[in-house]
C-alpha positions in Angstrom: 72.8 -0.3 144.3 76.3 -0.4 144.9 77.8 -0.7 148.0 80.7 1.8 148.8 83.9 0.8 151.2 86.8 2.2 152.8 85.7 5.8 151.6 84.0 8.7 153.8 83.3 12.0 152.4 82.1 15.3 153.9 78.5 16.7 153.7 78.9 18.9 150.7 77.8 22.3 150.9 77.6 25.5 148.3 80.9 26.8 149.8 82.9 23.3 149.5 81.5 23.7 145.7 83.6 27.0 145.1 80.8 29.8 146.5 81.4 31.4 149.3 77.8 33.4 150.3 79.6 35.0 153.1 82.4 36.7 150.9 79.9 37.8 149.0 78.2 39.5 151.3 81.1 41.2 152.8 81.7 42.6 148.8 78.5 44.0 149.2 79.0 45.9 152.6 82.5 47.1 151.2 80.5 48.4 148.0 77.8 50.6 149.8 80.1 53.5 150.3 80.7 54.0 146.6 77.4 53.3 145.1 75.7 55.7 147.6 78.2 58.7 146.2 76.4 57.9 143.0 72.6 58.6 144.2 70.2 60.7 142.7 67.4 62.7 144.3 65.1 59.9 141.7 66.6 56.7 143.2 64.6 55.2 146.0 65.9 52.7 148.5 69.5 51.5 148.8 71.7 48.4 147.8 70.4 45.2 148.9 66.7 45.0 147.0 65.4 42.7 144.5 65.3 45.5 141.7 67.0 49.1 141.7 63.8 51.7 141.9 64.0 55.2 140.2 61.0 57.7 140.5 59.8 57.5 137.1 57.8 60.9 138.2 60.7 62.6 137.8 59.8 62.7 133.5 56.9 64.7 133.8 58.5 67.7 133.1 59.5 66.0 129.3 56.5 66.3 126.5 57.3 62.8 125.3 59.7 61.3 127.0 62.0 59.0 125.0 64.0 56.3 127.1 67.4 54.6 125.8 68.8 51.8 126.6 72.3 50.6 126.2 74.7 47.5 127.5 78.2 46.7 127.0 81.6 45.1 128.7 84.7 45.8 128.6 86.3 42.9 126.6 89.2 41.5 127.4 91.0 44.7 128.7 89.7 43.0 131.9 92.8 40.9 131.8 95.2 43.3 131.8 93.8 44.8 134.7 93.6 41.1 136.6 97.7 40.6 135.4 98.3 43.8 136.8 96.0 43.5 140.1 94.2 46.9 139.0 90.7 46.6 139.8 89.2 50.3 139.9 90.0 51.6 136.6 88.1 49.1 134.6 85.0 50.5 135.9 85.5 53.9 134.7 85.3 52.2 131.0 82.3 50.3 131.6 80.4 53.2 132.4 81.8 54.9 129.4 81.1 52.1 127.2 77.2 52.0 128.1 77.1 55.8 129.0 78.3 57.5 126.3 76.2 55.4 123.7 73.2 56.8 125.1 74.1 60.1 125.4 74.7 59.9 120.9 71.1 60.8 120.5 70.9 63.3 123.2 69.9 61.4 126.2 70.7 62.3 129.6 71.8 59.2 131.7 69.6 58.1 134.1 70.8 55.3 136.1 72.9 51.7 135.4 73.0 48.5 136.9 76.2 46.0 136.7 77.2 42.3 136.6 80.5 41.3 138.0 81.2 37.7 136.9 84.2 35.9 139.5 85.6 32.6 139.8 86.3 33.5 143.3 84.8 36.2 145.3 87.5 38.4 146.7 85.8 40.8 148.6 88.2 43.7 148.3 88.5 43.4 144.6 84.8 42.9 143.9 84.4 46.7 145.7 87.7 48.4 144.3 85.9 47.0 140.9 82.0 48.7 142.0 84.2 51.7 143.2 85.3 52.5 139.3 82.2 51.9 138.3 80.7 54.2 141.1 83.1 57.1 140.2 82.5 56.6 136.6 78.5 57.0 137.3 79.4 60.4 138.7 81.6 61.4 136.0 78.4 60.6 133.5 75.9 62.1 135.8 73.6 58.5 136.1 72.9 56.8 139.5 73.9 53.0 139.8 71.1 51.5 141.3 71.7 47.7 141.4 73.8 44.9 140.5 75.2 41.1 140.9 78.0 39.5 141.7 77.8 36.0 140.4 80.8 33.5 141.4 81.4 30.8 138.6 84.3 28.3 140.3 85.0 25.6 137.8 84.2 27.6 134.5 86.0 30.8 135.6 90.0 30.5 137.1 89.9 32.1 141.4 91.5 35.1 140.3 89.7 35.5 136.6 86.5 38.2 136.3 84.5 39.8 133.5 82.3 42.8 133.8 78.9 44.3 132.1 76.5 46.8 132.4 73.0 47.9 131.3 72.2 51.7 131.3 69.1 54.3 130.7 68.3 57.7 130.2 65.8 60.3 128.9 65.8 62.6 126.1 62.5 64.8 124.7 61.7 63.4 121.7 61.9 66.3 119.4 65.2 67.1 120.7 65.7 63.4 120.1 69.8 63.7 118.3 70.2 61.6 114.9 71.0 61.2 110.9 68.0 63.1 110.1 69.5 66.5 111.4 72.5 66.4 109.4 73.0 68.8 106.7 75.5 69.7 103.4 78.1 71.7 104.9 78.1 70.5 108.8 80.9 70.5 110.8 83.1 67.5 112.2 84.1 68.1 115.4 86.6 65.3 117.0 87.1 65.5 120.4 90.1 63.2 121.8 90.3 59.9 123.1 92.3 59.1 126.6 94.2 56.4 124.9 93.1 52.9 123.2 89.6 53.0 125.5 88.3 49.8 125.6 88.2 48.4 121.7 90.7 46.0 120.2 92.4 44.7 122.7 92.8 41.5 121.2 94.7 42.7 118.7 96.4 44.6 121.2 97.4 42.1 123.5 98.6 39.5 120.5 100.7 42.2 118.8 102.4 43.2 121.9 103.0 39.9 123.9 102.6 37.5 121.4 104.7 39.0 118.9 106.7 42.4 120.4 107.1 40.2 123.7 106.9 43.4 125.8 106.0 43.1 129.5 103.6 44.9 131.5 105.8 46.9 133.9 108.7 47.7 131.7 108.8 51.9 131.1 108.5 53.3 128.1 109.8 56.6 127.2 107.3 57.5 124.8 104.1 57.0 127.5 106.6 58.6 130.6 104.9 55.6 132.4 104.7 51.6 131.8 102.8 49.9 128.9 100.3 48.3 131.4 99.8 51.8 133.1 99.4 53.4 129.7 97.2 50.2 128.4 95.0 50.7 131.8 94.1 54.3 131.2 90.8 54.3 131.7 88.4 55.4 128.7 87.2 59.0 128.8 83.6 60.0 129.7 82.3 62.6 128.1 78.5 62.4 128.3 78.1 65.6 130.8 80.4 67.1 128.0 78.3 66.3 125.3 75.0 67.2 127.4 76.6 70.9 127.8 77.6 70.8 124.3 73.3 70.3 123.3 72.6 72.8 125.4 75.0 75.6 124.1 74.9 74.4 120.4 73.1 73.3 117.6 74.2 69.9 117.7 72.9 67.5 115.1 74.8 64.2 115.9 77.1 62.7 117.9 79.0 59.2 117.2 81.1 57.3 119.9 84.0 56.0 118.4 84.2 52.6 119.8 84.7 48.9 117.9 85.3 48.8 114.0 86.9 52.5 114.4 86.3 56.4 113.4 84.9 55.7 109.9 82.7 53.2 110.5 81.2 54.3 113.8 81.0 57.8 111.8 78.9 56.2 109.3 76.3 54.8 111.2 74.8 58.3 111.7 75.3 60.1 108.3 72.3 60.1 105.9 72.2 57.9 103.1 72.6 61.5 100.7 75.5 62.6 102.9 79.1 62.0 103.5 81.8 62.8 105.9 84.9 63.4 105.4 87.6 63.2 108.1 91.1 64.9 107.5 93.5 62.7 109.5 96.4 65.7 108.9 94.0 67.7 111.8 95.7 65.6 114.7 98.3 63.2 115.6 97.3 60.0 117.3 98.6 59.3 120.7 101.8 57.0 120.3 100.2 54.0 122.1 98.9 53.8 118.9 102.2 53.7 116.5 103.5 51.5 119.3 100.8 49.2 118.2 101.3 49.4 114.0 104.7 49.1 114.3 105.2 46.4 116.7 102.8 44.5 114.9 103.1 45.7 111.3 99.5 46.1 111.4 98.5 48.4 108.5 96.8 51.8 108.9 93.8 50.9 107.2 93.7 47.5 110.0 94.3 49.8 112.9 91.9 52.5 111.6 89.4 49.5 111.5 90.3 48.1 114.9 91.3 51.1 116.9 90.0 54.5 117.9 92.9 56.2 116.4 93.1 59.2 119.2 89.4 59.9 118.2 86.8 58.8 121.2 83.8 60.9 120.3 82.8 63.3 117.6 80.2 65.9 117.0 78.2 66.9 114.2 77.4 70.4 114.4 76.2 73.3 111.7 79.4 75.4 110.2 78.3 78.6 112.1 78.3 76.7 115.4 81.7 75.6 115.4 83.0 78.4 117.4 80.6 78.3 120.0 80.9 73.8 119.9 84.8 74.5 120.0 84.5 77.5 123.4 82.3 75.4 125.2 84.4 72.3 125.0 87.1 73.8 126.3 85.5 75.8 128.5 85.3 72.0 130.1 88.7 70.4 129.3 87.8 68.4 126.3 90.6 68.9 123.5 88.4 69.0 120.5 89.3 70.5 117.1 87.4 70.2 113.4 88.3 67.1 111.6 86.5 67.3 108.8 83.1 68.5 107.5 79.7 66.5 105.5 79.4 66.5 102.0 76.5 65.2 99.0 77.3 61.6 98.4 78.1 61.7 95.3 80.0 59.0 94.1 81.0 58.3 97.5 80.0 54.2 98.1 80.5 55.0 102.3 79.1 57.1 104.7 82.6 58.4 106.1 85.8 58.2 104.9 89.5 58.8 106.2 91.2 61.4 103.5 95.6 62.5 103.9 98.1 61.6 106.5 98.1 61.7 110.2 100.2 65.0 111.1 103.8 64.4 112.4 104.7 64.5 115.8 
Protein backbone atom coordinates (compact mmCIF):
# COMPACT_ATOMS: atom_id res chain seq x y z
CA UNK A 1 0.00 0.00 0.00
CA UNK A 2 1.03 3.35 -0.71
CA UNK A 3 1.67 5.70 1.75
CA UNK A 4 0.02 9.17 1.14
CA UNK A 5 1.74 12.76 2.35
CA UNK A 6 1.14 16.27 2.66
CA UNK A 7 -2.52 15.75 1.53
CA UNK A 8 -5.86 15.74 3.76
CA UNK A 9 -9.22 15.37 2.39
CA UNK A 10 -12.72 15.63 3.78
CA UNK A 11 -15.09 12.74 4.68
CA UNK A 12 -16.99 12.45 1.51
CA UNK A 13 -20.54 12.36 1.63
CA UNK A 14 -23.62 12.05 -1.14
CA UNK A 15 -24.01 15.81 -1.02
CA UNK A 16 -20.17 16.67 -1.54
CA UNK A 17 -20.83 14.13 -4.64
CA UNK A 18 -23.40 16.57 -6.36
CA UNK A 19 -26.86 15.33 -4.36
CA UNK A 20 -28.33 17.20 -2.18
CA UNK A 21 -31.25 14.89 -0.27
CA UNK A 22 -32.38 17.91 1.54
CA UNK A 23 -33.15 20.03 -1.67
CA UNK A 24 -34.86 17.30 -2.73
CA UNK A 25 -36.99 17.02 -0.19
CA UNK A 26 -37.92 20.66 -0.03
CA UNK A 27 -38.98 20.09 -4.08
CA UNK A 28 -41.25 17.66 -2.75
CA UNK A 29 -42.98 19.84 -0.02
CA UNK A 30 -43.18 22.75 -2.71
CA UNK A 31 -44.85 20.13 -5.08
CA UNK A 32 -47.75 18.89 -2.81
CA UNK A 33 -49.92 21.84 -3.47
CA UNK A 34 -50.25 21.11 -7.10
CA UNK A 35 -50.40 17.44 -7.34
CA UNK A 36 -53.20 17.40 -4.71
CA UNK A 37 -55.42 19.88 -7.25
CA UNK A 38 -55.02 16.88 -9.44
CA UNK A 39 -56.80 14.09 -7.10
CA UNK A 40 -59.43 11.93 -7.94
CA UNK A 41 -62.15 10.45 -5.75
CA UNK A 42 -59.95 6.73 -6.97
CA UNK A 43 -56.51 7.89 -5.69
CA UNK A 44 -55.68 6.72 -2.26
CA UNK A 45 -52.94 8.24 -0.12
CA UNK A 46 -50.89 11.31 -0.88
CA UNK A 47 -47.24 12.12 -2.22
CA UNK A 48 -44.57 10.59 -0.34
CA UNK A 49 -45.33 6.48 -0.86
CA UNK A 50 -43.39 3.89 -2.45
CA UNK A 51 -46.08 3.43 -5.29
CA UNK A 52 -49.05 5.83 -6.30
CA UNK A 53 -52.45 3.65 -5.41
CA UNK A 54 -55.74 4.03 -7.42
CA UNK A 55 -58.98 2.07 -6.35
CA UNK A 56 -58.99 -0.31 -9.09
CA UNK A 57 -62.82 -0.83 -7.84
CA UNK A 58 -63.67 2.00 -9.34
CA UNK A 59 -63.90 -0.36 -13.05
CA UNK A 60 -66.66 -2.30 -12.01
CA UNK A 61 -69.08 -0.49 -13.63
CA UNK A 62 -67.14 -1.38 -17.32
CA UNK A 63 -68.15 -5.03 -18.92
CA UNK A 64 -64.54 -5.53 -19.85
CA UNK A 65 -62.44 -3.13 -18.98
CA UNK A 66 -59.56 -2.35 -21.35
CA UNK A 67 -56.47 -0.45 -19.75
CA UNK A 68 -53.95 1.66 -21.94
CA UNK A 69 -50.84 2.59 -21.34
CA UNK A 70 -48.78 5.22 -22.80
CA UNK A 71 -45.10 7.10 -22.01
CA UNK A 72 -43.40 9.87 -23.66
CA UNK A 73 -41.02 13.18 -23.01
CA UNK A 74 -40.80 16.12 -24.32
CA UNK A 75 -37.50 16.05 -26.41
CA UNK A 76 -35.47 18.62 -26.50
CA UNK A 77 -38.08 21.48 -26.27
CA UNK A 78 -36.83 21.08 -22.64
CA UNK A 79 -33.96 23.30 -23.59
CA UNK A 80 -35.67 26.04 -24.71
CA UNK A 81 -37.52 26.24 -21.67
CA UNK A 82 -34.05 25.89 -19.42
CA UNK A 83 -32.43 28.99 -21.93
CA UNK A 84 -35.39 30.87 -21.16
CA UNK A 85 -35.82 29.93 -17.24
CA UNK A 86 -39.58 28.77 -18.07
CA UNK A 87 -40.26 25.84 -16.04
CA UNK A 88 -44.22 25.35 -15.90
CA UNK A 89 -45.11 25.16 -19.43
CA UNK A 90 -43.23 22.18 -20.34
CA UNK A 91 -45.45 20.16 -18.18
CA UNK A 92 -48.50 21.01 -19.91
CA UNK A 93 -46.83 19.05 -23.02
CA UNK A 94 -45.85 16.17 -21.19
CA UNK A 95 -49.21 15.45 -20.14
CA UNK A 96 -50.42 16.04 -23.63
CA UNK A 97 -47.84 13.83 -25.11
CA UNK A 98 -48.80 10.71 -22.89
CA UNK A 99 -52.51 11.86 -22.50
CA UNK A 100 -53.79 12.32 -25.61
CA UNK A 101 -52.19 9.01 -27.09
CA UNK A 102 -54.40 7.18 -24.89
CA UNK A 103 -57.35 8.91 -25.27
CA UNK A 104 -56.94 7.73 -29.62
CA UNK A 105 -58.76 4.62 -28.88
CA UNK A 106 -61.25 5.98 -26.60
CA UNK A 107 -59.80 5.70 -23.27
CA UNK A 108 -60.56 7.89 -20.42
CA UNK A 109 -57.27 8.93 -18.51
CA UNK A 110 -56.88 7.55 -15.39
CA UNK A 111 -53.86 8.64 -13.61
CA UNK A 112 -49.86 9.42 -14.52
CA UNK A 113 -46.76 9.35 -12.81
CA UNK A 114 -43.50 11.55 -13.81
CA UNK A 115 -39.69 11.43 -13.82
CA UNK A 116 -37.85 14.75 -13.54
CA UNK A 117 -34.15 14.01 -14.40
CA UNK A 118 -31.69 17.21 -12.82
CA UNK A 119 -28.07 17.84 -12.58
CA UNK A 120 -28.83 19.93 -9.76
CA UNK A 121 -31.94 20.03 -7.67
CA UNK A 122 -33.34 23.41 -7.55
CA UNK A 123 -36.14 23.25 -5.46
CA UNK A 124 -38.33 25.94 -6.93
CA UNK A 125 -37.83 24.82 -10.48
CA UNK A 126 -38.39 21.10 -9.77
CA UNK A 127 -42.11 22.37 -8.39
CA UNK A 128 -42.90 25.21 -11.08
CA UNK A 129 -41.88 22.01 -13.48
CA UNK A 130 -44.68 19.33 -11.29
CA UNK A 131 -46.95 22.50 -11.27
CA UNK A 132 -47.36 22.21 -15.34
CA UNK A 133 -47.56 18.84 -15.16
CA UNK A 134 -50.32 19.11 -12.29
CA UNK A 135 -52.42 21.65 -14.26
CA UNK A 136 -51.99 19.69 -17.40
CA UNK A 137 -53.46 16.49 -15.42
CA UNK A 138 -56.53 18.63 -14.78
CA UNK A 139 -56.87 19.88 -18.20
CA UNK A 140 -56.85 15.80 -19.30
CA UNK A 141 -59.05 14.76 -16.50
CA UNK A 142 -56.25 12.03 -14.96
CA UNK A 143 -54.83 12.19 -11.40
CA UNK A 144 -50.91 12.29 -10.99
CA UNK A 145 -50.31 9.91 -8.47
CA UNK A 146 -46.44 9.62 -8.14
CA UNK A 147 -43.11 10.48 -9.35
CA UNK A 148 -39.18 10.93 -9.00
CA UNK A 149 -36.82 13.34 -9.06
CA UNK A 150 -33.54 11.84 -9.79
CA UNK A 151 -30.35 14.35 -9.59
CA UNK A 152 -27.47 13.12 -12.00
CA UNK A 153 -24.36 15.74 -11.18
CA UNK A 154 -21.46 14.87 -13.40
CA UNK A 155 -23.61 13.40 -16.46
CA UNK A 156 -26.17 16.23 -16.43
CA UNK A 157 -24.87 20.27 -16.37
CA UNK A 158 -26.50 22.14 -12.57
CA UNK A 159 -28.93 23.96 -14.48
CA UNK A 160 -29.74 21.01 -17.34
CA UNK A 161 -33.22 18.75 -16.85
CA UNK A 162 -35.22 16.28 -18.95
CA UNK A 163 -38.65 15.11 -18.30
CA UNK A 164 -41.01 11.76 -18.86
CA UNK A 165 -44.04 10.36 -17.99
CA UNK A 166 -46.10 7.07 -17.95
CA UNK A 167 -49.97 7.36 -18.12
CA UNK A 168 -53.26 4.91 -17.97
CA UNK A 169 -56.71 4.87 -18.56
CA UNK A 170 -59.86 2.71 -19.17
CA UNK A 171 -62.02 2.31 -22.09
CA UNK A 172 -65.06 -0.63 -22.46
CA UNK A 173 -63.81 -2.84 -24.84
CA UNK A 174 -66.52 -2.80 -27.32
CA UNK A 175 -66.36 0.89 -27.42
CA UNK A 176 -62.72 0.20 -27.71
CA UNK A 177 -61.87 3.28 -30.87
CA UNK A 178 -59.64 1.91 -33.94
CA UNK A 179 -58.95 1.08 -37.82
CA UNK A 180 -61.55 -1.52 -37.75
CA UNK A 181 -64.42 1.16 -37.47
CA UNK A 182 -63.51 3.16 -40.34
CA UNK A 183 -65.62 3.10 -43.29
CA UNK A 184 -65.74 4.41 -47.38
CA UNK A 185 -67.01 7.71 -47.17
CA UNK A 186 -65.93 8.91 -43.33
CA UNK A 187 -65.21 12.18 -42.49
CA UNK A 188 -61.74 13.90 -41.59
CA UNK A 189 -62.17 16.14 -39.06
CA UNK A 190 -58.78 18.24 -38.11
CA UNK A 191 -58.93 20.02 -35.07
CA UNK A 192 -55.97 22.71 -34.64
CA UNK A 193 -52.73 22.51 -33.04
CA UNK A 194 -51.50 25.40 -30.43
CA UNK A 195 -48.37 25.84 -32.28
CA UNK A 196 -45.21 23.40 -33.13
CA UNK A 197 -46.36 21.13 -29.74
CA UNK A 198 -43.64 19.23 -28.79
CA UNK A 199 -42.19 17.35 -32.21
CA UNK A 200 -39.17 18.41 -34.23
CA UNK A 201 -37.56 20.56 -32.30
CA UNK A 202 -34.29 19.64 -33.46
CA UNK A 203 -34.89 20.65 -36.56
CA UNK A 204 -36.30 23.61 -35.09
CA UNK A 205 -33.67 24.76 -33.00
CA UNK A 206 -30.85 24.09 -35.91
CA UNK A 207 -32.78 25.93 -38.53
CA UNK A 208 -33.38 28.93 -36.36
CA UNK A 209 -30.11 29.37 -34.30
CA UNK A 210 -27.78 27.49 -36.26
CA UNK A 211 -28.67 28.85 -39.46
CA UNK A 212 -31.44 32.03 -39.15
CA UNK A 213 -29.27 33.04 -35.98
CA UNK A 214 -32.41 34.40 -34.39
CA UNK A 215 -32.49 34.88 -30.55
CA UNK A 216 -34.95 33.88 -28.11
CA UNK A 217 -36.31 37.27 -26.92
CA UNK A 218 -36.29 39.23 -29.99
CA UNK A 219 -40.21 40.18 -31.11
CA UNK A 220 -41.61 39.12 -33.95
CA UNK A 221 -44.37 40.72 -35.69
CA UNK A 222 -45.90 37.81 -37.10
CA UNK A 223 -46.36 35.85 -33.43
CA UNK A 224 -47.27 39.59 -31.63
CA UNK A 225 -44.92 37.98 -28.97
CA UNK A 226 -41.06 36.63 -28.98
CA UNK A 227 -39.89 33.45 -30.85
CA UNK A 228 -39.12 31.74 -27.42
CA UNK A 229 -42.58 32.71 -26.11
CA UNK A 230 -44.19 31.51 -29.27
CA UNK A 231 -41.63 28.28 -29.41
CA UNK A 232 -42.83 27.69 -25.48
CA UNK A 233 -46.53 27.57 -26.18
CA UNK A 234 -47.40 24.80 -24.53
CA UNK A 235 -49.07 21.80 -26.66
CA UNK A 236 -52.89 21.64 -26.53
CA UNK A 237 -54.81 18.93 -24.62
CA UNK A 238 -57.59 17.82 -25.96
CA UNK A 239 -58.42 14.47 -24.41
CA UNK A 240 -61.69 15.81 -22.32
CA UNK A 241 -62.47 17.23 -25.89
CA UNK A 242 -62.19 14.14 -27.56
CA UNK A 243 -64.05 12.17 -24.65
CA UNK A 244 -67.18 14.62 -25.22
CA UNK A 245 -66.65 14.20 -28.85
CA UNK A 246 -67.39 9.92 -28.23
CA UNK A 247 -70.04 10.65 -26.35
CA UNK A 248 -71.99 13.00 -28.66
CA UNK A 249 -70.82 11.26 -31.90
CA UNK A 250 -70.16 8.28 -33.76
CA UNK A 251 -66.57 8.54 -33.71
CA UNK A 252 -64.60 5.84 -35.39
CA UNK A 253 -60.92 6.98 -34.88
CA UNK A 254 -58.87 9.50 -33.63
CA UNK A 255 -54.94 10.07 -34.54
CA UNK A 256 -52.63 12.43 -32.46
CA UNK A 257 -50.61 14.21 -34.74
CA UNK A 258 -47.29 14.08 -33.15
CA UNK A 259 -43.55 12.94 -34.66
CA UNK A 260 -43.22 11.97 -38.38
CA UNK A 261 -46.30 14.50 -39.07
CA UNK A 262 -50.25 14.51 -40.20
CA UNK A 263 -49.91 11.79 -42.93
CA UNK A 264 -48.04 9.44 -41.31
CA UNK A 265 -49.60 9.53 -37.89
CA UNK A 266 -52.99 9.52 -40.04
CA UNK A 267 -52.00 6.31 -41.46
CA UNK A 268 -51.36 4.29 -38.64
CA UNK A 269 -55.18 4.02 -38.10
CA UNK A 270 -56.64 3.67 -41.62
CA UNK A 271 -57.46 0.08 -42.78
CA UNK A 272 -55.31 -1.59 -45.09
CA UNK A 273 -58.56 -1.16 -47.90
CA UNK A 274 -58.84 2.48 -46.95
CA UNK A 275 -57.36 5.76 -47.63
CA UNK A 276 -57.48 9.31 -46.39
CA UNK A 277 -57.22 11.99 -48.06
CA UNK A 278 -56.32 15.38 -46.43
CA UNK A 279 -57.03 18.69 -48.43
CA UNK A 280 -54.27 21.08 -47.19
CA UNK A 281 -56.37 24.17 -49.04
CA UNK A 282 -58.97 23.56 -45.82
CA UNK A 283 -56.62 25.67 -43.39
CA UNK A 284 -53.56 27.71 -43.23
CA UNK A 285 -50.85 26.75 -40.89
CA UNK A 286 -49.83 28.99 -38.10
CA UNK A 287 -46.80 31.12 -39.33
CA UNK A 288 -44.34 29.61 -36.70
CA UNK A 289 -44.45 27.21 -39.26
CA UNK A 290 -43.47 29.26 -42.62
CA UNK A 291 -40.99 30.98 -40.18
CA UNK A 292 -39.46 27.57 -39.95
CA UNK A 293 -39.46 26.51 -44.05
CA UNK A 294 -38.23 29.60 -45.02
CA UNK A 295 -35.57 30.30 -42.57
CA UNK A 296 -34.41 26.97 -43.16
CA UNK A 297 -35.41 26.23 -46.76
CA UNK A 298 -36.77 23.14 -45.46
CA UNK A 299 -39.17 21.75 -48.17
CA UNK A 300 -42.88 21.20 -47.53
CA UNK A 301 -42.75 17.64 -47.94
CA UNK A 302 -39.58 17.76 -44.89
CA UNK A 303 -41.68 19.92 -42.70
CA UNK A 304 -44.90 17.95 -43.38
CA UNK A 305 -42.69 14.88 -42.26
CA UNK A 306 -41.21 16.66 -39.22
CA UNK A 307 -43.86 19.06 -38.10
CA UNK A 308 -47.54 19.02 -37.18
CA UNK A 309 -48.38 21.54 -39.71
CA UNK A 310 -51.20 23.47 -37.56
CA UNK A 311 -52.90 19.89 -37.27
CA UNK A 312 -52.65 18.39 -33.47
CA UNK A 313 -55.36 15.95 -33.47
CA UNK A 314 -57.91 14.57 -35.95
CA UNK A 315 -61.11 12.67 -35.90
CA UNK A 316 -62.54 10.11 -37.92
CA UNK A 317 -66.16 10.29 -37.94
CA UNK A 318 -69.21 8.92 -40.38
CA UNK A 319 -70.33 11.79 -43.16
CA UNK A 320 -73.78 12.24 -41.35
CA UNK A 321 -72.02 13.05 -38.06
CA UNK A 322 -70.07 15.76 -39.11
CA UNK A 323 -72.44 18.36 -38.03
CA UNK A 324 -72.98 17.16 -34.79
CA UNK A 325 -68.61 16.28 -34.42
CA UNK A 326 -68.25 20.05 -35.75
CA UNK A 327 -71.27 21.68 -32.86
CA UNK A 328 -69.92 19.91 -30.17
CA UNK A 329 -66.35 20.96 -30.67
CA UNK A 330 -67.11 24.19 -30.66
CA UNK A 331 -69.47 24.11 -28.23
CA UNK A 332 -65.88 23.57 -26.23
CA UNK A 333 -63.42 25.90 -27.99
CA UNK A 334 -61.70 23.51 -30.21
CA UNK A 335 -61.37 25.09 -33.87
CA UNK A 336 -62.01 22.06 -35.89
CA UNK A 337 -63.12 21.98 -39.54
CA UNK A 338 -63.28 18.88 -42.25
CA UNK A 339 -60.01 18.26 -43.92
CA UNK A 340 -60.55 15.63 -45.94
CA UNK A 341 -62.60 12.41 -46.09
CA UNK A 342 -61.61 8.13 -46.47
CA UNK A 343 -61.58 6.59 -49.64
CA UNK A 344 -61.06 2.59 -51.31
CA UNK A 345 -57.31 2.20 -51.71
CA UNK A 346 -57.18 1.76 -54.86
CA UNK A 347 -54.02 2.40 -56.27
CA UNK A 348 -53.18 4.36 -53.43
CA UNK A 349 -49.45 2.66 -51.99
CA UNK A 350 -50.21 4.92 -48.38
CA UNK A 351 -52.62 5.03 -45.93
CA UNK A 352 -52.97 8.99 -45.94
CA UNK A 353 -51.93 11.38 -48.21
CA UNK A 354 -51.55 15.37 -48.39
CA UNK A 355 -53.52 16.54 -51.73
CA UNK A 356 -53.41 20.87 -53.04
CA UNK A 357 -51.88 23.82 -51.45
CA UNK A 358 -52.08 25.20 -47.95
CA UNK A 359 -54.70 28.27 -48.31
CA UNK A 360 -53.19 31.78 -48.26
CA UNK A 361 -53.10 33.84 -45.40
Amino acid sequence: MSETTGASYASASYKTAGVDIEAGDRAVELMKEWVKKTQRPEVLGGLGGFAGLFDASALKRYERPLLASATDGVGTKVDLARQLGVYDTIGHDLVAMVMDDIVVCGAEPLFMTDYICVGKVHPERVAAIVKGIAEGCVLAGCALVGGETAEHPGLLGPDDFDVAGAGTGVVEADRLLGADRIRTGDAVIAMASSGLHSNGYSLVRHVLFDRGNLKLDQHVEEFGRTLGEELLEPTKIYSLDCLALTRTTDVHAYSHITGGGLAANLARVIPDDLHAIVDRATWTPAPVFDLVGTTGQVERLELEKTLNMGVGMIAIVPEDSTDAALATLADRGVEAWVAGEITDRGTHTTGAELIGDYAPR
